[in-house]
C-alpha positions as CSV (number, residue, x, y, z in Angstrom):
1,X,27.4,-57.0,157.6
2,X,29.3,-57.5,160.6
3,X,33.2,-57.0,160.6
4,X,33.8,-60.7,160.7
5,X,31.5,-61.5,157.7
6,X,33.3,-58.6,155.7
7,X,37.0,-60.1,156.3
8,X,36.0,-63.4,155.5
9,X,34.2,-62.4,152.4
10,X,37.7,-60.5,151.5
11,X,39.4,-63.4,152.0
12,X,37.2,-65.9,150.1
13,X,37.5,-63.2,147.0
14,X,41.3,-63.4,147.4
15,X,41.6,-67.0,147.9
16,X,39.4,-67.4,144.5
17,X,41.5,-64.8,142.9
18,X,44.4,-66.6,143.8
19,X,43.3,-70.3,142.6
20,X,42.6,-68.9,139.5
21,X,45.9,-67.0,138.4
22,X,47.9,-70.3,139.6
23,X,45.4,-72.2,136.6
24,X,46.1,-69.3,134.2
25,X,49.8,-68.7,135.0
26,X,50.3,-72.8,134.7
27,X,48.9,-72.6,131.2
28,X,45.8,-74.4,132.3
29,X,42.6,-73.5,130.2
30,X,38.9,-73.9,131.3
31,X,36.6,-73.0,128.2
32,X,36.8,-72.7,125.0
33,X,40.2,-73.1,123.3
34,X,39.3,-73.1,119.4
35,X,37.8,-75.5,116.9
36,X,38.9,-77.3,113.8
37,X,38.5,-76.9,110.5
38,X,39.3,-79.1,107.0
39,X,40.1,-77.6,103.6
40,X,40.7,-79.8,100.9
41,X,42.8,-78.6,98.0
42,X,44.4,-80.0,94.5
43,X,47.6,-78.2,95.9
44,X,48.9,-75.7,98.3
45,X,51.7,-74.4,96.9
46,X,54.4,-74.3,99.8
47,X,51.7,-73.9,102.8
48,X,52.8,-76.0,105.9
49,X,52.1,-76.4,109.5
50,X,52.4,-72.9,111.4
51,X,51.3,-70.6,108.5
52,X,48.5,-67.9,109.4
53,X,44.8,-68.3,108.7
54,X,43.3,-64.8,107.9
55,X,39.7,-64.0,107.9
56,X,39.3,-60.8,105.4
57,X,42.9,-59.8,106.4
58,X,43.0,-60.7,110.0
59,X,44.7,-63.5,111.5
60,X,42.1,-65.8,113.4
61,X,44.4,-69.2,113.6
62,X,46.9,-71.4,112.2
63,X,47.7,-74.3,109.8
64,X,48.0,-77.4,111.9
65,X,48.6,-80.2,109.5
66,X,48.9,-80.2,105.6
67,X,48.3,-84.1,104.7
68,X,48.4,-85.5,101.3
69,X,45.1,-87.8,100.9
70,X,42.8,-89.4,97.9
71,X,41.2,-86.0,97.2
72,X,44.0,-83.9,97.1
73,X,45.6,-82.2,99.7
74,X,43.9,-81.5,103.2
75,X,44.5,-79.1,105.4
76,X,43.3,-78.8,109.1
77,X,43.7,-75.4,110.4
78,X,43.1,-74.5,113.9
79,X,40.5,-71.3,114.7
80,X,40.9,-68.9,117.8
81,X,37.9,-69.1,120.1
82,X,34.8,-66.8,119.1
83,X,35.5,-67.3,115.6
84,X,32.9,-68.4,113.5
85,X,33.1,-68.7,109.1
86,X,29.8,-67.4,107.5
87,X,28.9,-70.5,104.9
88,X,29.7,-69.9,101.1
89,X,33.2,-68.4,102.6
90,X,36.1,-68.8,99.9
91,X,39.3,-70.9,101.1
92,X,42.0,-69.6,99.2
93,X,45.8,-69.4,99.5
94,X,48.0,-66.2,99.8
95,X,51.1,-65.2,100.5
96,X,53.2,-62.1,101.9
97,X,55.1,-60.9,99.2
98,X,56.2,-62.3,96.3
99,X,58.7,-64.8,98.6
100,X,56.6,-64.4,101.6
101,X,54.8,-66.9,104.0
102,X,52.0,-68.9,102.6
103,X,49.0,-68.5,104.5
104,X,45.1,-69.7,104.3
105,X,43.1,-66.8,103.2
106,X,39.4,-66.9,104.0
107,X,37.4,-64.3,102.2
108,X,33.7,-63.9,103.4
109,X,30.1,-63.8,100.9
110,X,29.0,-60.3,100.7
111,X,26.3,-60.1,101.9
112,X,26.7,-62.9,104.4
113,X,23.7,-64.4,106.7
114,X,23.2,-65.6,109.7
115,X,24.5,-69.6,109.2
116,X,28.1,-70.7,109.9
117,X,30.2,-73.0,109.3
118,X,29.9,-76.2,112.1
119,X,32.7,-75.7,114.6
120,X,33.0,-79.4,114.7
121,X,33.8,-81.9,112.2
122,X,33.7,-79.1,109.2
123,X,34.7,-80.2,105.6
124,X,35.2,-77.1,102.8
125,X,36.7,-77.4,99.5
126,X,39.1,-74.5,99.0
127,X,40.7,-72.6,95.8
128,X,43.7,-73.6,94.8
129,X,46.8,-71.0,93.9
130,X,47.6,-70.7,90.6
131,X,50.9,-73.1,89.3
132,X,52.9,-72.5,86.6
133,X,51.6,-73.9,83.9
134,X,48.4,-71.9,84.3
135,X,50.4,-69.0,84.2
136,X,51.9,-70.4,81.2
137,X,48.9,-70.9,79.7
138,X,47.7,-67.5,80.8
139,X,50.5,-65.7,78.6
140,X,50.2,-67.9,75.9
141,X,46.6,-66.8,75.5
142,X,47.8,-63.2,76.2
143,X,50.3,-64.1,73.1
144,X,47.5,-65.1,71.1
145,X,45.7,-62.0,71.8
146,X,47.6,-59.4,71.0
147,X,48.8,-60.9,67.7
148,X,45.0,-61.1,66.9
149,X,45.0,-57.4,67.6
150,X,48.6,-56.7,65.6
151,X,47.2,-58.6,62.3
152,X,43.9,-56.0,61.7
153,X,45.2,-53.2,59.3
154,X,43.6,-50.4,61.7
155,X,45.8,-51.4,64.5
156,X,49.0,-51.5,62.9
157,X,48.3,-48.4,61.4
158,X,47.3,-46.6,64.9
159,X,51.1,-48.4,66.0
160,X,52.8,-46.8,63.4
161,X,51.4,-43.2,63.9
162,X,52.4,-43.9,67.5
163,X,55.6,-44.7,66.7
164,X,56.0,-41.3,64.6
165,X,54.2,-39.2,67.5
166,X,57.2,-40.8,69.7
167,X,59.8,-39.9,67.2
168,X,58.7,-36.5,67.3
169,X,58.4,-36.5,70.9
170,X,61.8,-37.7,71.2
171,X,63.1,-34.7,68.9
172,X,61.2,-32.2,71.7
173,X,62.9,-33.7,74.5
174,X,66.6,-34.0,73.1
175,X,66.2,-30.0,72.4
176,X,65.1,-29.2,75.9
177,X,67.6,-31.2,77.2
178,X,70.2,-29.5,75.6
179,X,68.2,-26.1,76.8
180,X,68.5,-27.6,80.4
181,X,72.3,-28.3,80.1
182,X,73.0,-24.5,78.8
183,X,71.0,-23.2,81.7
184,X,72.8,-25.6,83.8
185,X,76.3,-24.4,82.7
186,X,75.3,-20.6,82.7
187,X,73.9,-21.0,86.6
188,X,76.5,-23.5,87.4
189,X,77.9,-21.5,90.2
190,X,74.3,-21.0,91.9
191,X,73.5,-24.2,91.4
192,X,76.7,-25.9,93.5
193,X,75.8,-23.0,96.2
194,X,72.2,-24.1,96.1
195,X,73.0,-27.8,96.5
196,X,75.9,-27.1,99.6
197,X,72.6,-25.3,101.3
198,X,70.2,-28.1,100.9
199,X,73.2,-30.6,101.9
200,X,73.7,-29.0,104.6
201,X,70.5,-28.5,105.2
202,X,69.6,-32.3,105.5
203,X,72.5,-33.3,107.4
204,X,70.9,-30.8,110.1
205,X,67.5,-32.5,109.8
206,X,69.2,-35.9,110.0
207,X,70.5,-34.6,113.3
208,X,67.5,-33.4,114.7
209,X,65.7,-36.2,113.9
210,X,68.0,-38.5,115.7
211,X,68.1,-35.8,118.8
212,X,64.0,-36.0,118.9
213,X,64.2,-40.1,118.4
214,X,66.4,-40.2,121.2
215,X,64.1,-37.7,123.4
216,X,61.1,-39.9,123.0
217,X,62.8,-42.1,125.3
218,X,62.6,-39.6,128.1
219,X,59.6,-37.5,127.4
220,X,56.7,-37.4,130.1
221,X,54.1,-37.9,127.8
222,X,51.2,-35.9,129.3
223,X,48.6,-35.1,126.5
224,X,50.3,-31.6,126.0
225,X,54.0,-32.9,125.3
226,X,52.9,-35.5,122.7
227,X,50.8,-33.6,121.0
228,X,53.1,-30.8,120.7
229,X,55.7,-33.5,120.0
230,X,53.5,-34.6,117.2
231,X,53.2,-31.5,115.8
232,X,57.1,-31.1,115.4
233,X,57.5,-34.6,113.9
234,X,54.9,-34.1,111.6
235,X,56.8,-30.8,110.7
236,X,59.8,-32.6,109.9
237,X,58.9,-34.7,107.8
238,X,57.0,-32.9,105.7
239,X,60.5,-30.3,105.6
240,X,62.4,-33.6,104.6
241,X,60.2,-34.4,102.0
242,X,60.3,-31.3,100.3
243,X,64.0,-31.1,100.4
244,X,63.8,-34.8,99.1
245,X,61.8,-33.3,95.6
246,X,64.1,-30.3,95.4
247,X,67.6,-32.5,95.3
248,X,66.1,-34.9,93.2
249,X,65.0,-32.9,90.4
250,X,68.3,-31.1,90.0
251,X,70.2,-34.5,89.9
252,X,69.8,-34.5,86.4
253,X,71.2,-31.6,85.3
254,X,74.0,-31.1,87.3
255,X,77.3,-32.2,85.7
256,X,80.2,-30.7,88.9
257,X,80.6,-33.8,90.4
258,X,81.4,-32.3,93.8
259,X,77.5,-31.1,93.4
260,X,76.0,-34.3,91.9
261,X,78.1,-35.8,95.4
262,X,76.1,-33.4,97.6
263,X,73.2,-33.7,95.7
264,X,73.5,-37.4,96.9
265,X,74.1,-37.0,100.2
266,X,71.2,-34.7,100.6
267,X,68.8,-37.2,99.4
268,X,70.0,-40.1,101.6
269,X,69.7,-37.7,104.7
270,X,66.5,-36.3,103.6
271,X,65.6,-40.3,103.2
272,X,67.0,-40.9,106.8
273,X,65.1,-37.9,108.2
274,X,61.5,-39.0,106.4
275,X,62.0,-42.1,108.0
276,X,62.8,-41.3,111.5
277,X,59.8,-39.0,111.5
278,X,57.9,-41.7,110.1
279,X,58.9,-44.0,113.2
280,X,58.9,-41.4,115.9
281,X,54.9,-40.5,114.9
282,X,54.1,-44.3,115.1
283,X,55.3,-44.4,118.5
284,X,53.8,-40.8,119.7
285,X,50.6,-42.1,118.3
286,X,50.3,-45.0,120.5
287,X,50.8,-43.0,123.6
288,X,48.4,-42.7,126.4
289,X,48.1,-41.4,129.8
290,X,45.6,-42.0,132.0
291,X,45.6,-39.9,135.4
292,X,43.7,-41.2,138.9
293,X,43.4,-40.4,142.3
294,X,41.3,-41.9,145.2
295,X,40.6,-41.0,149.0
296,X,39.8,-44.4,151.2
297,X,38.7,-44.4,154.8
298,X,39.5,-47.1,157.3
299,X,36.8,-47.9,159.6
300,X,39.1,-49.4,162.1
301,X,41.6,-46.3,163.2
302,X,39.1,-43.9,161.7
303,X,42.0,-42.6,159.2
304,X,41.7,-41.5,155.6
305,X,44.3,-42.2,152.9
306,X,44.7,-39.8,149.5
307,X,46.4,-42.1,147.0
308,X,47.2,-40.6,143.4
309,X,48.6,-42.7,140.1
310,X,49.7,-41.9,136.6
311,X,49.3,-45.0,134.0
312,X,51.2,-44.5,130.6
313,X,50.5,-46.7,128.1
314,X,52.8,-47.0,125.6
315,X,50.9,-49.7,123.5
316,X,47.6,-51.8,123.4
317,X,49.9,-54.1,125.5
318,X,52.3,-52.5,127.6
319,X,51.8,-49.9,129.8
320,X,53.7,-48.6,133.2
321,X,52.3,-47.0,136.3
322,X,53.3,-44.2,138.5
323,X,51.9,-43.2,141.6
324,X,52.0,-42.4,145.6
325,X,50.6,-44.2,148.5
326,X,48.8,-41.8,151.3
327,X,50.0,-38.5,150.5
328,X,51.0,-36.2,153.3
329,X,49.7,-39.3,156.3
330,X,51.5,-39.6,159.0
331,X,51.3,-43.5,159.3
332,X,54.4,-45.8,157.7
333,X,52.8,-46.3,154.7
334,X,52.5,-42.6,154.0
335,X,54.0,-40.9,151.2
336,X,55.1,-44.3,149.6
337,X,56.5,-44.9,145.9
338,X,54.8,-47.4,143.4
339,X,56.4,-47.9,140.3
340,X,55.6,-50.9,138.2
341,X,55.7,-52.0,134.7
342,X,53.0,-54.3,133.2
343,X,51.7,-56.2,130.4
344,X,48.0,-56.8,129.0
345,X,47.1,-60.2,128.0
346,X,43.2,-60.4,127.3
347,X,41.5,-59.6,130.5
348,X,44.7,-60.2,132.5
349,X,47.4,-57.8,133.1
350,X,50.4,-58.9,135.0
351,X,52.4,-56.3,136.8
352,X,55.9,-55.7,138.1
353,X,58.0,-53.0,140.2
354,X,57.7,-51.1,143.1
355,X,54.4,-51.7,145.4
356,X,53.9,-49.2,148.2
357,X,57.5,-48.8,148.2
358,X,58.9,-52.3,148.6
359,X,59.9,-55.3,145.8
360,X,56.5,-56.5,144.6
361,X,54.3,-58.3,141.7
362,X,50.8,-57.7,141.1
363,X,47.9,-59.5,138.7
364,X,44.6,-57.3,137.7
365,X,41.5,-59.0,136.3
366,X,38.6,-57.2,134.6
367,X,35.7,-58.8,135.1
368,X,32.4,-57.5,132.5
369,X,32.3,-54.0,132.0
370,X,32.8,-53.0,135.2
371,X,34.2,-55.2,137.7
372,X,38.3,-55.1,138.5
373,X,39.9,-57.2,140.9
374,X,43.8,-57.1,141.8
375,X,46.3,-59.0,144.0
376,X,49.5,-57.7,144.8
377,X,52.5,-59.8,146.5
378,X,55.2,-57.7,147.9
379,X,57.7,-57.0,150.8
380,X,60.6,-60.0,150.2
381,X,61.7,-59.5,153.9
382,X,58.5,-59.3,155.5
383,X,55.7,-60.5,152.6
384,X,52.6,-59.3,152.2
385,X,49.4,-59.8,150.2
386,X,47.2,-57.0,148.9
387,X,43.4,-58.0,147.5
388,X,42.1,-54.7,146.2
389,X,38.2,-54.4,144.2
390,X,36.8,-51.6,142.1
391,X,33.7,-51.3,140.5
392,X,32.4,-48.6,138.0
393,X,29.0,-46.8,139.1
394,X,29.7,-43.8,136.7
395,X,32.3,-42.7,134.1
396,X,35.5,-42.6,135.0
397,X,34.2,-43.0,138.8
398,X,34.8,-46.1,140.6
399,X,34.1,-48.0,144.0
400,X,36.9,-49.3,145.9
401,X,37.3,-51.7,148.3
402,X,41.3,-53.2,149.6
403,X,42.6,-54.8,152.3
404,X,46.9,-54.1,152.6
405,X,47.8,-56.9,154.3
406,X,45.3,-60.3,153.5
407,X,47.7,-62.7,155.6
408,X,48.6,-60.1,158.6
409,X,45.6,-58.9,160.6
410,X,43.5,-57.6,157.7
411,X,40.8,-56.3,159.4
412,X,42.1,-53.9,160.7
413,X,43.9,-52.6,157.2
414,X,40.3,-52.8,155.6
415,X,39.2,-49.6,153.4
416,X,36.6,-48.2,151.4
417,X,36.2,-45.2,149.2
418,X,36.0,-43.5,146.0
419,X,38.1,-43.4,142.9
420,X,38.1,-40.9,139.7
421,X,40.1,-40.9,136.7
422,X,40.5,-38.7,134.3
């Protein structure tokens, strides 16, 4: 290809690109966007428009409408795209929690084939919650039961024997309690020491817990630090835990109430410091650093560039990146800063920061498997467009192809190279 044909196929690529995040940024859609779906039921039991839709546990739409028609009541519920309901599914109705949310809860046939439900113009008849008077009827049968099994002889001779065997139980307990309580009086002193130790034991864990919450914040998160990190939390917590058991089974047979104070105060720290642990391992767990560098060669001034970039993820969604532009080059872009923050939405991610050391936004689109294209838009006082390409022809090896400057003289900012990640 001749230098001419390779700029304007650059340009084509970004002026594609570029159509096509204005259509996704204006919230325009081309494809599929979901199907309907009508369950009938006798009653709903407090669903209404904006509750979930769960597909063995996982939400896959939401409740439209909840109309009341000659049937019953029927509910059209909205599915995601690439959702499909094997036949024979069961449309029932759950909720979060005793008070919690309603919500449509489909439950699949086990085994289930290969037919589905239509994804237009699809009518199912769904299983309706239980009201209160079946639950009334429920217990009465319950009632009815168990005075069935109270009027046989046997049984309310087994009930009386158990009643004995309790009595004598009770006798057993009542004399080790009062062994317990002499013990307890005889050790009193060691006992109060004991308790001041693991108080102030937990109030020292509840301190280092909050020092290690607050150093997650700042932590570089290579592989190394987190997992060390994770080793320390893990630690903690299961410390806390243990002095969680050991105040609680003295709380009972302490009667100083300076002690049964401490004995308090120790559980509620040892609580605190469970918890903390709890949250800090949730968030080391979903770190994740990804390492790359690249050399790219422009044809034009027959210069290389070494580029190198540190992406932290700190989430299936977020994630920020790190890196320098042409390290140790002698040029004006050499030895430049980039420093962005991002979100992933699908096969989008949308970027913002620092881009080769000036005020920028960027947009990445993976295309299959192995296709990525990005635009960057930086430089307020003087702006610029970046189109950049990579494509995978090994693991963690990639082909790149960018041009720095798409609106100012771009071929002659053209480069090609190699990337590797790690």
């Amino acid at each position: 290809m001749s230098k001419e044909a390779k700029v304007g196929a650059v340009v084509l690529c970004g002026l594609l690109l570029l159509a096509y995040m204005i259509i996704h940024l204006g919230g325009f859609t081309i494809g599929d966007r979901g199907y309907p779906i009508d369950v009938v039921y006798t009653q709903v039991g407090g669903l209404k428009p904006g509750n979930a839709v769960r597909f063995a546990g996982v939400d896959v739409g939401t409740v439209e409408t909840v109309a009341v028609v000659s049937e019953g009541v029927r509910v059209r519920a909205h599915l995601n795209p690439g959702v499909r309901i094997p036949v024979e599914s069961k449309f029932g109705i759950g909720s979060d929690g005793l008070l919690g949310e309603k919500f449509i809860d489909i439950v699949p046939p086990r085994p289930h084939g290969d037919a589905f439900l239509p994804r237009k113009g699809a009518v199912v008849q769904g299983e309706s919650p239980q009201g209160l008077e079946q639950l009334v009827g429920s217990v009465n049968q319950l009632v009815k039961s168990v005075q069935e099994v109270i009027g046989d002889e046997k049984a309310r001779t087994a009930f009386r024997e158990t009643i004995f065997n309790a009595r004598d139980i009770t006798a057993n307990l009542n004399e080790l309690s009062a062994v317990l309580a002499r013990v307890a009086v005889q050790n009193e002193g060691e006992m109060n020491a004991l308790v001041a130790n693991l108080s102030s034991m937990s109030v020292r864990l509840n301190a280092v817990a909050t020092r290690m919450d607050s150093m997650l914040a700042e932590v570089d998160n290579n592989g190394r630090t987190a997992g060390d990190l994770r080793e320390i939390i893990q630690n903690l917590k299961s410390t806390s835990a243990r002095v969680e058991r050991m105040a609680a089974s003295m709380e009972g047979v302490v009667t100083d109430p300076q002690t049964s104070h401490n004995i308090k105060e120790t559980l509620k720290n040892a609580r605190e410091a469970s918890e903390k642990a709890n949250t800090m391992l949730r968030k080391v767990e979903q770190v994740s650093v990804e390492p790359g560098i690249e050399v790219l060669y422009n044809s034009d001034s027959g210069k290389y560039s070494s580029n190198a970039d540190l992406r932290v993820s700190t989430s299936p969604q977020s994630f920020a990146v790190i890196g320098v532009r042409d390290i140790g080059g002698e040029s004006d872009a050499a030895n430049k800063l980039n420093l962005q923050v991002g979100h992933n939405v699908g096969e989008w991610s949308q970027r913002a920061g620092i881009v080769d050391g000036k005020a920028g936004i960027g947009v990445d689109k993976q295309i299959g498997g192995q296709m990525k294209l990005s635009l960057d838009v930086y430089d307020p006082n003087d702006v610029r467009v970046k189109l950049r390409s990579q494509y995978q022809v090994a693991p963690d090896t990639f082909v790149v192809a960018q041009t720095d400057s798409l609106n100012k003289n771009p071929d002659k900012n053209l480069y090609f190279g190699v990337r590797r990640s790690f």
